[in-house]
VODRENLUM-254209 format. One line per 8 residues: for each residue z, y, x of N, C-alpha, C, O. Coordinates in nm, 3 decimals. Layout:
BEGIN
Z/Y/X/Z/Y/X/Z/Y/X/Z/Y/X; ... .
//
This chain:
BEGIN
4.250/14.476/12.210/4.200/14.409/12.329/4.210/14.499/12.452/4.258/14.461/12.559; 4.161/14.625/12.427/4.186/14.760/12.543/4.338/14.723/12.604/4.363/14.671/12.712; 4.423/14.763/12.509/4.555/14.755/12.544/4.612/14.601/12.687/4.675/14.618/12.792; 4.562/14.484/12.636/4.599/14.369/12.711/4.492/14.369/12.840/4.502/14.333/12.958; 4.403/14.416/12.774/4.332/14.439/12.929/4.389/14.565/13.047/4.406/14.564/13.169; 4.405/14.654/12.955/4.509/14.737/13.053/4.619/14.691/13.116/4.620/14.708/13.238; 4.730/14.630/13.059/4.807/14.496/13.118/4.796/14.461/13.261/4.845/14.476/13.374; 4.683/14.393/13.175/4.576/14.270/13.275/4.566/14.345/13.416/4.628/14.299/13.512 .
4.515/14.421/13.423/4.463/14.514/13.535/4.557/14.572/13.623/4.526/14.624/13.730; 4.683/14.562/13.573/4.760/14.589/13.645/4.864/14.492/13.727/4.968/14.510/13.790; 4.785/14.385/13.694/4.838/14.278/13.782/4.779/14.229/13.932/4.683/14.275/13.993; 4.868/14.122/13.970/4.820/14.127/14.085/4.733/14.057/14.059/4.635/14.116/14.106; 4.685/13.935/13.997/4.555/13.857/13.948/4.438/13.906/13.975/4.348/13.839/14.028; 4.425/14.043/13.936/4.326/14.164/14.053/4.270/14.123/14.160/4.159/14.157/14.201; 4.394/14.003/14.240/4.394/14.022/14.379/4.454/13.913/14.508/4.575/13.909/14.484; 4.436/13.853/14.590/4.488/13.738/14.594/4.592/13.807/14.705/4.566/13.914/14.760 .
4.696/13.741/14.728/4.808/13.763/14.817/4.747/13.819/14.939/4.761/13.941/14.947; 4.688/13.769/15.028/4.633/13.819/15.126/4.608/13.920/15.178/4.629/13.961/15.292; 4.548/13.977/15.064/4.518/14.123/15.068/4.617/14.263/15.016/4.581/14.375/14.981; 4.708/14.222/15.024/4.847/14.276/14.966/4.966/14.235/15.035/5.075/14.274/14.992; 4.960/14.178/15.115/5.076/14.088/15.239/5.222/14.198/15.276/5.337/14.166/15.308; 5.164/14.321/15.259/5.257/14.417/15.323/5.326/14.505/15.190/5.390/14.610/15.190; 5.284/14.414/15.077/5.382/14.484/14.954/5.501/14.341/14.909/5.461/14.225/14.922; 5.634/14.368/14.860/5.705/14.281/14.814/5.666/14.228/14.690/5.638/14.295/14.591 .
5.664/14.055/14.701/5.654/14.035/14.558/5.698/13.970/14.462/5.756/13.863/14.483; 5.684/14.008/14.358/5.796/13.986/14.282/5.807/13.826/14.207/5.903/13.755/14.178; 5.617/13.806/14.187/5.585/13.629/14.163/5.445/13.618/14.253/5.341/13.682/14.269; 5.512/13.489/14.305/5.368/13.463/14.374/5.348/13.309/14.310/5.438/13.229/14.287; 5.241/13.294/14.294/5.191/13.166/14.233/5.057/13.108/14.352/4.943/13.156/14.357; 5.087/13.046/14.400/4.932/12.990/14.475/4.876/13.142/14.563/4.951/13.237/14.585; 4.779/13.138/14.590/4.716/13.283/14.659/4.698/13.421/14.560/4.619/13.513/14.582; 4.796/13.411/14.442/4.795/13.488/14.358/4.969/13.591/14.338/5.075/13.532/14.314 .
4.963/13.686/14.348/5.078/13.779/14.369/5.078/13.864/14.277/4.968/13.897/14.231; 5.216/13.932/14.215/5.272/14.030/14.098/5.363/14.087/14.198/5.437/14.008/14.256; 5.372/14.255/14.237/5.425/14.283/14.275/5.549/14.367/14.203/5.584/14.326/14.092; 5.603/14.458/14.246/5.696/14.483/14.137/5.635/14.625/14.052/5.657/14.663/13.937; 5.547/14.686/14.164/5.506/14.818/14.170/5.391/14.779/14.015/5.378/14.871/13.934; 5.320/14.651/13.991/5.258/14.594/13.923/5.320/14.563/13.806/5.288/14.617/13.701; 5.426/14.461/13.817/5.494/14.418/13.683/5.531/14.595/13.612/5.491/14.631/13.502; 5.618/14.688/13.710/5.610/14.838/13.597/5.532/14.891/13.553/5.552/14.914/13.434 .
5.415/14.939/13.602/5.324/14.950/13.549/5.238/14.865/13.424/5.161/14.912/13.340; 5.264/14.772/13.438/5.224/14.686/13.355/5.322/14.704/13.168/5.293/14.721/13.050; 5.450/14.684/13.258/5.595/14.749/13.129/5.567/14.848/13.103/5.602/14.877/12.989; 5.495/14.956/13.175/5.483/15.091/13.109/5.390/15.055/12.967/5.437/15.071/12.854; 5.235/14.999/12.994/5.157/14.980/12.908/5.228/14.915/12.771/5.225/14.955/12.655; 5.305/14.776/12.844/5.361/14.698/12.665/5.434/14.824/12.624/5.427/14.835/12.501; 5.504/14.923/12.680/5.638/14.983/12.607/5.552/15.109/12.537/5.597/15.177/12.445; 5.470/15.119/12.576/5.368/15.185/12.487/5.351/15.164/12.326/5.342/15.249/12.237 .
5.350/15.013/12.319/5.300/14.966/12.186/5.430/15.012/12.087/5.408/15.051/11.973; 5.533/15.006/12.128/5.655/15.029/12.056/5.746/15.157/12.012/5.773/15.242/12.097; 5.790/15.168/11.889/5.922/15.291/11.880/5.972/15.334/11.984/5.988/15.262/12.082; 6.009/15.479/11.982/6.131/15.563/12.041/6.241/15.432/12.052/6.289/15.372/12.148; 6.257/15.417/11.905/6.405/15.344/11.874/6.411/15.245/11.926/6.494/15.243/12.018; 6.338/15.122/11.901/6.273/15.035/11.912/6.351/15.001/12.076/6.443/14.923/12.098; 6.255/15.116/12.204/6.304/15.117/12.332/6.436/15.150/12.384/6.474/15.139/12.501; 6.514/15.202/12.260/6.656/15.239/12.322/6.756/15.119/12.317/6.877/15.136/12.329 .
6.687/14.970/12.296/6.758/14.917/12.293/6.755/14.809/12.409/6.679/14.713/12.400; 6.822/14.823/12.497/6.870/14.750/12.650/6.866/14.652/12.639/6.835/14.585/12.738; 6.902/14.562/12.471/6.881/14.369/12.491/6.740/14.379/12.466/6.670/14.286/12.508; 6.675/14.493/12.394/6.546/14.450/12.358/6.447/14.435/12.466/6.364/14.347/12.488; 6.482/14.561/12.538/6.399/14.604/12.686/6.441/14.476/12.791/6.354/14.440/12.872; 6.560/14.414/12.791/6.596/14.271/12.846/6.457/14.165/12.827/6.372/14.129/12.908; 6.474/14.139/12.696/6.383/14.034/12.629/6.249/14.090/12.668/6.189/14.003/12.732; 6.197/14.170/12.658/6.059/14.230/12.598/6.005/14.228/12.778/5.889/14.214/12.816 .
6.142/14.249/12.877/6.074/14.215/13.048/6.055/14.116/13.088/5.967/14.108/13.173; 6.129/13.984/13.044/6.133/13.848/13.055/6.035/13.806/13.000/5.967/13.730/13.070; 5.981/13.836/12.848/5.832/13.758/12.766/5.689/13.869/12.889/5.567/13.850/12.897; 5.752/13.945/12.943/5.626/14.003/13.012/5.630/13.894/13.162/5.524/13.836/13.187; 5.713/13.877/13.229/5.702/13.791/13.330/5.682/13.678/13.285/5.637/13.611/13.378; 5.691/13.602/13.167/5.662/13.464/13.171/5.466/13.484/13.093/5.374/13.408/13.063; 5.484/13.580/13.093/5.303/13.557/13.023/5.238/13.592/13.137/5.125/13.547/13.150; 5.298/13.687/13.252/5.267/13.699/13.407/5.223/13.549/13.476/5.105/13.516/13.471 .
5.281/13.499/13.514/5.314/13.342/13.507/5.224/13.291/13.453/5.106/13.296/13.487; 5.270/13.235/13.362/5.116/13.164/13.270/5.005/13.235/13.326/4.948/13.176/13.418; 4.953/13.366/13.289/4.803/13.444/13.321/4.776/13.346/13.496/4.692/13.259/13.516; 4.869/13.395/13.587/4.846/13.339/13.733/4.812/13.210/13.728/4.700/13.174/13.765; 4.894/13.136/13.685/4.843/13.000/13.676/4.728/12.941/13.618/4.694/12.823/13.628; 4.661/13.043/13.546/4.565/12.964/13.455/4.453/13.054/13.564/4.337/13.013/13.555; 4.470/13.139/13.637/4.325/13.182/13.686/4.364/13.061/13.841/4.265/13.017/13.899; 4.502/13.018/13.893/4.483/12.957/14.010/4.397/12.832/13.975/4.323/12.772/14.052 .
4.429/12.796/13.804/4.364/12.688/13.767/4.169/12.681/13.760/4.094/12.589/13.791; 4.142/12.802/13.713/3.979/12.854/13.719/3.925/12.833/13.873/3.820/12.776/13.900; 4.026/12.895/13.977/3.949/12.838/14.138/3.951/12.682/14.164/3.872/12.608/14.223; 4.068/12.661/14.100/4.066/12.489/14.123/3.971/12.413/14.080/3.919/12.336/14.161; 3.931/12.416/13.965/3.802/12.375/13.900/3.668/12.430/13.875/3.585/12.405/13.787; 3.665/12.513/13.975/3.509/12.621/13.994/3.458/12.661/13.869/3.338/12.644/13.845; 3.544/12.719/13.776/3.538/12.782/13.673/3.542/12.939/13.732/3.631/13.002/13.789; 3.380/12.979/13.684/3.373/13.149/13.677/3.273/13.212/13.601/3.173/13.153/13.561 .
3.301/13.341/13.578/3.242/13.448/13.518/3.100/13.488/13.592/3.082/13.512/13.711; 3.008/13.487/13.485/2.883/13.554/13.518/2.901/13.717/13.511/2.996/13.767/13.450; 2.829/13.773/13.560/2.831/13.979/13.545/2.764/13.954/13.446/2.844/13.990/13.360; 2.655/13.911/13.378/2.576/13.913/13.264/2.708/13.884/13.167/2.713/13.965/13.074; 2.794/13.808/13.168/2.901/13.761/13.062/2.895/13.921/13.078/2.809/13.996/13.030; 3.017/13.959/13.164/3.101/14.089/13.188/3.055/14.167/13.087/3.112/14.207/12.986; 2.917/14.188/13.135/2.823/14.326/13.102/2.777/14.332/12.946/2.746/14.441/12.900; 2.772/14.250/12.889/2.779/14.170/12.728/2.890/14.217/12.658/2.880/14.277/12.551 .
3.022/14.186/12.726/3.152/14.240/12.627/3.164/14.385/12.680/3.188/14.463/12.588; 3.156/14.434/12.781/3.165/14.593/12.795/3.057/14.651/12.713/3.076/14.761/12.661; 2.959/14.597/12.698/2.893/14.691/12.577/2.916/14.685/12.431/2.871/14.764/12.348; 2.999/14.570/12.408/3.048/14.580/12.255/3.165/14.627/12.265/3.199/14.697/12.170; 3.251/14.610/12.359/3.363/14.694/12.383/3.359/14.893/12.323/3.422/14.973/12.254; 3.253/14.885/12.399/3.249/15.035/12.463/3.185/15.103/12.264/3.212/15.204/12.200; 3.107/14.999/12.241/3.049/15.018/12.090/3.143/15.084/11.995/3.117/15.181/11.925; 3.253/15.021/12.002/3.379/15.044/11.970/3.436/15.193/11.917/3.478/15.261/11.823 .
3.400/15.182/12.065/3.492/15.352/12.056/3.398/15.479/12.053/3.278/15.457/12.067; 3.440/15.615/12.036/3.384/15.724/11.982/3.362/15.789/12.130/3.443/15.793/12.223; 3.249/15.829/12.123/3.134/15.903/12.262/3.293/15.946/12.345/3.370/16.024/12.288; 3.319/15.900/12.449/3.400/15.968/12.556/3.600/15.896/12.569/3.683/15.903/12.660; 3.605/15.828/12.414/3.738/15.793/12.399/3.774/15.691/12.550/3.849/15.706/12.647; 3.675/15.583/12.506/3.692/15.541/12.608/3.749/15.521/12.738/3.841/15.443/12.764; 3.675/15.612/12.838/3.709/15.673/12.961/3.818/15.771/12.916/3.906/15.790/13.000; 3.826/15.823/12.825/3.986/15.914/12.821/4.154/15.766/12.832/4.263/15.787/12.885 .
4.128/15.694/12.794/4.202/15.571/12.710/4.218/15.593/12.915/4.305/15.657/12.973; 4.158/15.553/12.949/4.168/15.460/13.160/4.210/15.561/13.235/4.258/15.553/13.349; 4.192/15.662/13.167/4.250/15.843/13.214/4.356/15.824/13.213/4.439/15.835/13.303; 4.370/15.781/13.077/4.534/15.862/13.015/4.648/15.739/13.099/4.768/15.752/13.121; 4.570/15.638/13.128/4.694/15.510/13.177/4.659/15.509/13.389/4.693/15.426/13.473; 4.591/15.621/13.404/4.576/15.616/13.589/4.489/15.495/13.632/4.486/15.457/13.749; 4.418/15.436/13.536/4.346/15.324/13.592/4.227/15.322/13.581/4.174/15.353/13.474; 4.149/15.282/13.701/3.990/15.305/13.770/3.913/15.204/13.655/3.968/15.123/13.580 .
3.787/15.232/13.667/3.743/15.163/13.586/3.644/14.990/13.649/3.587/14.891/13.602; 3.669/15.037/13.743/3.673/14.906/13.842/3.788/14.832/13.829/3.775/14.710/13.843; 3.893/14.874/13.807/4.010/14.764/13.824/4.018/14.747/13.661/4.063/14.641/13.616; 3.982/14.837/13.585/3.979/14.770/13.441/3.851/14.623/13.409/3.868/14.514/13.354; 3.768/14.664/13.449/3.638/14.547/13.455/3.684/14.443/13.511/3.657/14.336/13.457; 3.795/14.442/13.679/3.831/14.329/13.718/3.888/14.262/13.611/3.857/14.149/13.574; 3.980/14.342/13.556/4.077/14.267/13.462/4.005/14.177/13.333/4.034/14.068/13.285; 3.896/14.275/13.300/3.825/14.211/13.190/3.776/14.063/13.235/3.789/13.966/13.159 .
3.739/14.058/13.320/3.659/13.942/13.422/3.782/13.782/13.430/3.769/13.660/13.435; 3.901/13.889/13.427/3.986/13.827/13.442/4.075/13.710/13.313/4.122/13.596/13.309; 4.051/13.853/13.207/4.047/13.805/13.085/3.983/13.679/13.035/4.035/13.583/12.979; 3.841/13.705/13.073/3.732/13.629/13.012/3.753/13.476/13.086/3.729/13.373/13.023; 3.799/13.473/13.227/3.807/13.340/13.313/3.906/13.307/13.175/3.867/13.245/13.076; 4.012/13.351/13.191/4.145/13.264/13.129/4.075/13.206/12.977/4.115/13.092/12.955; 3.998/13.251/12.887/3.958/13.237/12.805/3.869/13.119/12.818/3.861/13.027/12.736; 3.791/13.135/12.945/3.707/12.998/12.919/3.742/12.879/12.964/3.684/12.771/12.955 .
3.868/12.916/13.027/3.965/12.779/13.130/4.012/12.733/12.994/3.983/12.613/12.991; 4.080/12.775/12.858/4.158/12.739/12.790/4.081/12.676/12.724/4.105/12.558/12.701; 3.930/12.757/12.659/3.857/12.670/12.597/3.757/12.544/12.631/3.713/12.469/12.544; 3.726/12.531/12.782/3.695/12.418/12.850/3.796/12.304/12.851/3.760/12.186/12.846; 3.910/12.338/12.857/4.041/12.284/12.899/4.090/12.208/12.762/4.103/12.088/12.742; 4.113/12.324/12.674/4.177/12.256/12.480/4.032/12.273/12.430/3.961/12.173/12.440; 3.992/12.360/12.389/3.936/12.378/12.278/3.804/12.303/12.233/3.764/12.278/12.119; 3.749/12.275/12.353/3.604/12.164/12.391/3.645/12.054/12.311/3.598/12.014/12.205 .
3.742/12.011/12.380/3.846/11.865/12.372/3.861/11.769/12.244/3.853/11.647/12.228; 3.891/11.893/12.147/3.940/11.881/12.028/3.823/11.849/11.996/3.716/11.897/12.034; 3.856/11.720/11.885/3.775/11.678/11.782/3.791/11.697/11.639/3.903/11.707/11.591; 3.698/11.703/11.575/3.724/11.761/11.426/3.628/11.725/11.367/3.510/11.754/11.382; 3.709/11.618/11.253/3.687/11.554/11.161/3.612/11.612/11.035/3.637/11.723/10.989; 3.509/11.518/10.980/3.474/11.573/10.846/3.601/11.593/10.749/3.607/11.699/10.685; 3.707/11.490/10.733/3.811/11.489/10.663/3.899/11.613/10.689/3.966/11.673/10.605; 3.889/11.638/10.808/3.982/11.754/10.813/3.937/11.880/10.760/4.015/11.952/10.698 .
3.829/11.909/10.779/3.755/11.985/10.702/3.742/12.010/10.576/3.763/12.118/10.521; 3.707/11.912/10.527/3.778/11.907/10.339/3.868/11.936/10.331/3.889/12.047/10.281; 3.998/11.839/10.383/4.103/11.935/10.389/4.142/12.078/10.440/4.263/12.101/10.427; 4.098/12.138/10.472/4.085/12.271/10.517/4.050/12.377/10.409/4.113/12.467/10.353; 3.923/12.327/10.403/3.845/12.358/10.290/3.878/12.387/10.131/3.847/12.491/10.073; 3.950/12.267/10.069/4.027/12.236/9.992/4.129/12.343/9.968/4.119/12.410/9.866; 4.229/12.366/10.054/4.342/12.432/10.067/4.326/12.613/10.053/4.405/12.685/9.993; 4.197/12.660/10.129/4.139/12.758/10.142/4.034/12.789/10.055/3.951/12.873/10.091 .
4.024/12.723/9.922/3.890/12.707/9.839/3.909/12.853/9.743/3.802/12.911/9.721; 4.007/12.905/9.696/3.984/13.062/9.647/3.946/13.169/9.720/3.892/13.273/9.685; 4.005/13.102/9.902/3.946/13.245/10.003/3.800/13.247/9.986/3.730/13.338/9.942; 3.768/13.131/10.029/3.585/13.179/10.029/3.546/13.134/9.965/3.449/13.071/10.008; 3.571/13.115/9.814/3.500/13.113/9.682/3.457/13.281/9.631/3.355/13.323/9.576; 3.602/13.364/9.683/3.656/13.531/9.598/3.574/13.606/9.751/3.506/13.708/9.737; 3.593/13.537/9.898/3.544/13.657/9.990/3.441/13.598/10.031/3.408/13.669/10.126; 3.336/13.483/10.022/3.245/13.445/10.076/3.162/13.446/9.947/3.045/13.474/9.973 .
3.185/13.422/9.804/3.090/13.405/9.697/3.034/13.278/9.704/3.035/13.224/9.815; 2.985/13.220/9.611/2.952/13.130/9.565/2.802/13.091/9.627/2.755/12.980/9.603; 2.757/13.149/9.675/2.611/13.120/9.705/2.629/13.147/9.850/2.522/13.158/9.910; 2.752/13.163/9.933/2.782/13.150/10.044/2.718/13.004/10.141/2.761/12.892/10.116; 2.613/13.028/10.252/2.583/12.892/10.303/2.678/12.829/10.356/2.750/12.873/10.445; 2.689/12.648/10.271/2.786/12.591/10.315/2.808/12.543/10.430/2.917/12.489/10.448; 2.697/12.551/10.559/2.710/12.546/10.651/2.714/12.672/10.780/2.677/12.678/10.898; 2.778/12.761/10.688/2.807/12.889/10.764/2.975/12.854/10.752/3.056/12.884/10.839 .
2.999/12.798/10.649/3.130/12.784/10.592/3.213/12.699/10.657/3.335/12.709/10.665; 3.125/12.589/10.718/3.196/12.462/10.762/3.178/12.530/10.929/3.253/12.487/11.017; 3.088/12.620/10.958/3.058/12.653/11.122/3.242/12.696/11.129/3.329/12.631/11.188; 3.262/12.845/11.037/3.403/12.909/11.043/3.504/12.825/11.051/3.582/12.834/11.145; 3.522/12.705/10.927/3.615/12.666/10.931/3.645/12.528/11.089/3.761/12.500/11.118; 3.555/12.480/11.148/3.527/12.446/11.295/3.558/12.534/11.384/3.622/12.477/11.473; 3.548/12.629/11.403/3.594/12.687/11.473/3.758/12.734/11.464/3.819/12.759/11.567; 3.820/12.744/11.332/3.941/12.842/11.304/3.991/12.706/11.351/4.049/12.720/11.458 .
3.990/12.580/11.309/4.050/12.453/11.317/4.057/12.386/11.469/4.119/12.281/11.484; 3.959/12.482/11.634/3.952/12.404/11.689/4.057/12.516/11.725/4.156/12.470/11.783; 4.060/12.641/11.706/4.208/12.749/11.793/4.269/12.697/11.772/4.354/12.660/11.853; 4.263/12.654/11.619/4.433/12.631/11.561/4.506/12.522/11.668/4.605/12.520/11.742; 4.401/12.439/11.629/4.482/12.273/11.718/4.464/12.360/11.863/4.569/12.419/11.888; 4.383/12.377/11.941/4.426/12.483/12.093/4.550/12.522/12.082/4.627/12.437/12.125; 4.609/12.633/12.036/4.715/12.684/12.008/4.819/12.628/12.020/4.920/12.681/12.066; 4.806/12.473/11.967/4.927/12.404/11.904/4.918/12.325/12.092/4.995/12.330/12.188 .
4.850/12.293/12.080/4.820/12.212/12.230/4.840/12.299/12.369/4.852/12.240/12.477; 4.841/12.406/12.362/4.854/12.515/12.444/4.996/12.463/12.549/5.002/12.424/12.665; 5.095/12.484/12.448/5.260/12.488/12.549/5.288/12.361/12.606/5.385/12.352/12.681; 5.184/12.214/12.569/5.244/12.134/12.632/5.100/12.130/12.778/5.131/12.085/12.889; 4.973/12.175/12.754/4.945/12.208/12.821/4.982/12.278/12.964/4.999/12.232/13.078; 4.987/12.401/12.910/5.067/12.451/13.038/5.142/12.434/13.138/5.125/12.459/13.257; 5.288/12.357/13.041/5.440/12.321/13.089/5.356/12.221/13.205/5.398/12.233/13.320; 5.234/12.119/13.182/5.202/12.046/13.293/5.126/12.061/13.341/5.088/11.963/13.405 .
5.041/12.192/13.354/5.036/12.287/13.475/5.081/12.360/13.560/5.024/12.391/13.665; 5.226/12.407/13.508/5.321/12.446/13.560/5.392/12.349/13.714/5.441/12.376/13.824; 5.364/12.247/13.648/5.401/12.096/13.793/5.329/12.090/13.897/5.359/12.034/14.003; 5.199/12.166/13.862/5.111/12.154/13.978/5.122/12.272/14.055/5.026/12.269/14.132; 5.196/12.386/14.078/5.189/12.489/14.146/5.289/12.554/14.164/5.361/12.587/14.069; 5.314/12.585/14.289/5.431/12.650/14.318/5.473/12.790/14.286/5.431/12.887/14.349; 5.554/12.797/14.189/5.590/12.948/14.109/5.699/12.984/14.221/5.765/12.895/14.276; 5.712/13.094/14.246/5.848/13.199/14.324/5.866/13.299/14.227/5.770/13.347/14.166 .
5.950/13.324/14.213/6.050/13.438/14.117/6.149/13.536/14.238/6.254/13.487/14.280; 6.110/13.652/14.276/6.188/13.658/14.392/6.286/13.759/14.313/6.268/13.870/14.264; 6.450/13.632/14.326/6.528/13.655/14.190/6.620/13.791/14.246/6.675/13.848/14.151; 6.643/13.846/14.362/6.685/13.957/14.401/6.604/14.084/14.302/6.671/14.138/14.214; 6.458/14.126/14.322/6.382/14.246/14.258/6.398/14.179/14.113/6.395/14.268/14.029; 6.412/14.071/14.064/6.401/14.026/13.937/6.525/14.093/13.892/6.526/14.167/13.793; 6.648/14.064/13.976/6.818/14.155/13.925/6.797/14.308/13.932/6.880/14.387/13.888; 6.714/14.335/13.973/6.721/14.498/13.994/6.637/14.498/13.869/6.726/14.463/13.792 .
6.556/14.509/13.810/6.477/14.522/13.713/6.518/14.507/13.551/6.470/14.565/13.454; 6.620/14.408/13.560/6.629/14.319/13.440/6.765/14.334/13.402/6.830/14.269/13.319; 6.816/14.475/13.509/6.963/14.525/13.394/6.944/14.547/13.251/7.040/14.580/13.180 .
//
């Protein structure tokens, strides 16, 4: 989660166009801007996750810049979508996951982790904030939505009956059982509902790709 929030933070989503007017950019979506100085930084973090080898490869580093601008994209659009529908974050939310966050890690790792990548811990919290909007736009948006059937549940249930017979035990409450499997069943269908979602959110807002810095980048 550290890792995508680091990402996160290095976007312009941070920040609305306005306040950045005098940097080039690379996507602007609505009052929301990715500059280029942003999208690298951002490539620095994914190229992190990966091999030496892995990075020496030019179609891979191709692909691996393109799935980073189109999840750029999506992220923008779904927070232009949170102002549109007065969807926001409480500091009490915020302040809730930074302390299980922080639970996490060993006395000091932490703040070494925001060290080691040049990033304030203010612009990491934005990002978290940022995180958390997109999360509750998707689940207000799909995941509310979805209905779920007793039948589906059996079926679920059914199919999955050695997992939590062998990891839940037998004296497992069956309505702890049916809470899990409600929930795994409302991502799942989210998930599935997700890309046609989007694609017609995508209609409602004007994306720019400014395809000049996009050719310099994407040798």
């Amino acid at each position: 989660m550290l890792t995508a929030l680091l990402v996160l933070c290095a976007l312009s989503s941070c920040a609305d166009s306005e306040d950045r007017l005098r940097d080039k950019y690379l996507i602007r979506v609505g009052k929301k801007i990715t500059t280029i100085d942003d999208f690298n930084r951002a490539f620095e973090i994914v190229k992190s996750a990966y091999s030496h080898n892995t990075l020496k490869s030019s179609a891979y580093l191709r692909e691996a810049r393109l799935s980073l601008l189109n999840q750029l994209v999506e992220q923008m659009i779904i927070l232009e979508r949170a102002d549109e529908q007065n969807i926001g974050i409480s500091d009490s939310e915020v302040a809730e996951v930074i302390a299980g966050i922080r639970k996490d890690y060993p006395e000091g790792e932490f703040d070494k982790t925001l060290l080691e990548y040049a990033i304030s811990y203010q612009s990491w919290e934005n990002a978290l904030k940022n995180r958390l909007l997109i999360k509750k736009v998707i689940a207000e948006e799909l995941e509310e939505k979805i209905v779920i059937t007793p039948e589906s549940i059996s079926e679920y249930y059914e199919k999955n009956y050695d997992r939590f017979f062998f990891n839940s035990g037998s004296k497992e409450n069956p309505a702890n059982i049916n809470e899990f499997i409600v929930k795994h069943l409302r991502r799942e269908k989210a998930e599935e509902a997700y890309k046609n979602w989007i694609k017609e959110l995508k209609k409602n807002y004007k994306i720019e790709i400014n395809r000049e810095l996009w050719e310099e980048i994407s040798q």
